[in-house]
C-alpha positions in Angstrom: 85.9 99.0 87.7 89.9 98.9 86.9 91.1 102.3 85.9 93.2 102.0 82.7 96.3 103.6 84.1 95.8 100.8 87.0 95.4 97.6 84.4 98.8 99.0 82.5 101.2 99.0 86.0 101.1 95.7 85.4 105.2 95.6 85.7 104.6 97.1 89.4 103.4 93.7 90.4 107.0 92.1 89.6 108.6 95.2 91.1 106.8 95.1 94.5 108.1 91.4 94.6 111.9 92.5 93.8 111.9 90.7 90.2 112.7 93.8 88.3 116.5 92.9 87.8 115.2 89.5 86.2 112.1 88.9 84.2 111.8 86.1 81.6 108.2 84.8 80.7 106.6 82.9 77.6 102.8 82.5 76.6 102.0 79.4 74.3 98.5 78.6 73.1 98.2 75.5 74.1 94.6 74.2 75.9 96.3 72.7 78.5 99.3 74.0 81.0 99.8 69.9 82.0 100.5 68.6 78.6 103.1 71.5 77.8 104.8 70.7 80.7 105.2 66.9 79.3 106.2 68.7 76.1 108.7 70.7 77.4 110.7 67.5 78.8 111.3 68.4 82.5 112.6 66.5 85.3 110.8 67.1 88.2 107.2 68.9 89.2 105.9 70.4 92.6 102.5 72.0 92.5 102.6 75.4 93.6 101.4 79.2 92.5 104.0 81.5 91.0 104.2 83.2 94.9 105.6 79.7 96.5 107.8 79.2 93.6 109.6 82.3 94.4 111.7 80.2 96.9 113.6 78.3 94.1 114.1 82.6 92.4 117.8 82.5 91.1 117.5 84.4 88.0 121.7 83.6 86.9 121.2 80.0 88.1 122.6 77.6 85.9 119.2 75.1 86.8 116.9 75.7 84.6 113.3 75.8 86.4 110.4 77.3 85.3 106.5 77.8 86.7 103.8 77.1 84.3 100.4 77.5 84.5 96.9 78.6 82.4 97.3 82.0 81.4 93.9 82.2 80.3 91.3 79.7 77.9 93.8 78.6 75.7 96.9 80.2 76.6 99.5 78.5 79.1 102.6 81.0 80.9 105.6 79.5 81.4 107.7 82.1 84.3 111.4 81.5 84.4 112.4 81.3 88.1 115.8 80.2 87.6 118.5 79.9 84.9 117.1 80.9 81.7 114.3 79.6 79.3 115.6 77.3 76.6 113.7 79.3 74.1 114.5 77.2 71.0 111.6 75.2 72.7 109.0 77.7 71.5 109.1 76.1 68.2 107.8 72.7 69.3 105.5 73.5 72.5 102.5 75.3 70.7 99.5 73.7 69.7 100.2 72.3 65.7 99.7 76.3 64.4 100.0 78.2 67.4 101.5 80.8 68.8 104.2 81.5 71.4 105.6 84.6 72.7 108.7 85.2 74.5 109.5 88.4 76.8 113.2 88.8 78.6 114.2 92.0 80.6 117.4 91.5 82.9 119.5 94.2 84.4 117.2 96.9 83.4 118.2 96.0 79.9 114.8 94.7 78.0 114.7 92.7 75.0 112.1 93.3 72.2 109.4 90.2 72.5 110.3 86.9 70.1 107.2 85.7 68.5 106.5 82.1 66.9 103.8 81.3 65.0 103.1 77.8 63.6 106.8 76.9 64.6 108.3 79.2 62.4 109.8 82.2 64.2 108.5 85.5 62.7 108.1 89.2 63.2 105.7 89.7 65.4 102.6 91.7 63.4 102.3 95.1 63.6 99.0 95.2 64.7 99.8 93.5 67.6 101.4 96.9 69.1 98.0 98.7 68.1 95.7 98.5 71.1 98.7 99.3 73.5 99.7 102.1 71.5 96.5 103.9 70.7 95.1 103.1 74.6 99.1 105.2 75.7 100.2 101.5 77.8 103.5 102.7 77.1 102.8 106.0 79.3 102.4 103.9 82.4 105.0 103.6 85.1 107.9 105.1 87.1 110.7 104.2 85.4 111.6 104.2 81.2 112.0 100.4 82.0 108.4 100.3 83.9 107.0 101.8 80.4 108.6 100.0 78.4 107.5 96.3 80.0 104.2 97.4 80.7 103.8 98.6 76.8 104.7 95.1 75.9 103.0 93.4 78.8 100.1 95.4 77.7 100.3 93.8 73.9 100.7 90.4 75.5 97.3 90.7 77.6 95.0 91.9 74.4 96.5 88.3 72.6 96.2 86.2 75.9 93.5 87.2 77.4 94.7 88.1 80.9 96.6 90.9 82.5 99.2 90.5 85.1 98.0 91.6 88.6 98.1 89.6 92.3 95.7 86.4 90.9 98.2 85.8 88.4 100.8 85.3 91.0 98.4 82.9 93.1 97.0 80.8 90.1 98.1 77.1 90.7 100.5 75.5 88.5 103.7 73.3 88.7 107.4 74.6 89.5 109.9 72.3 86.8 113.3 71.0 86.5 114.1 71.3 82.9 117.5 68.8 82.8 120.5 70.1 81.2 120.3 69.0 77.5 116.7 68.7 77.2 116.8 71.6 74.6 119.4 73.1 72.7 120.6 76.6 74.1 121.0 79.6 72.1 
């Protein structure tokens, strides 16, 4: 059985692969990681897991490409690997009422989650930080940076239904070339 303190170092998984100077990840609900990827209007697909895609990694790339895949039963993660995530695409790619969360840390510097729910961006609930809180997620890791991601990383698993740790890296899914223009930036 997975110790507690072992299922909240979930942000040492992305530092053990040298990511921790560029994370940027969304979870829609969405039943299906194949139609989000028609929904989010990219270019170009290769199968691969999140550990192959790690060739195309240029986190201040100005291509935009990103891996998605099933999170969990009704979740789909999209994992920027280069460029940034057209976020303003959160509002369209959930199923009609769902949710979609957005997580960005760069440069050590990490921004608090961005939350959408039924297409309308919101607050995310208060509640949502309860589990994490009350089970001391925020306690876990090296660095204040390690704590902070794997007290939001934590929240993000209770919603999802799946906690990062090496199967998330090797579940398939399909690299894609979001072309410039296919979403508005900023």
């Amino acid at each position: 059985m997975m110790t507690s303190r072992k299922k909240f170092d979930q942000w040492s998984y992305f530092e053990g692969r040298g990511l921790e100077d560029g994370f940027e990840c969304s979870w829609v609900e969405a039943p299906d990681y194949r139609a989000l990827v028609t929904a989010l209007r990219v270019e170009e697909t290769l199968a691969c897991d999140l550990n192959q895609a790690w060739r195309w990694y240029l986190p201040y790339s100005d291509e935009h490409v990103v891996w998605v895949a099933e999170q969990s039963p009704g979740w789909v993660k999209l994992f920027t690997v280069s460029g940034l995530f057209p976020w303003r695409a959160l509002e369209s790619l959930p199923q009609p009422g769902g949710r979609a969360y957005h997580l960005l840390c760069f440069a050590g510097e990490v921004s608090e989650p961005v939350y959408v729910n039924g297409g309308e961006w919101e607050d995310i609930p208060e509640d949502h930080w309860d589990r994490p809180r009350q089970e001391g997620a925020g306690l876990v890791g090296s660095s204040d940076l390690a704590q902070e991601m794997n007290f939001y990383l934590a929240a993000l698993a209770y919603t999802t239904g799946r906690f990062v740790d090496d199967t998330w890296f090797t579940t398939p899914g399909l690299l894609c070339r979001i072309p410039e223009g296919a979403w508005p930036r900023g």
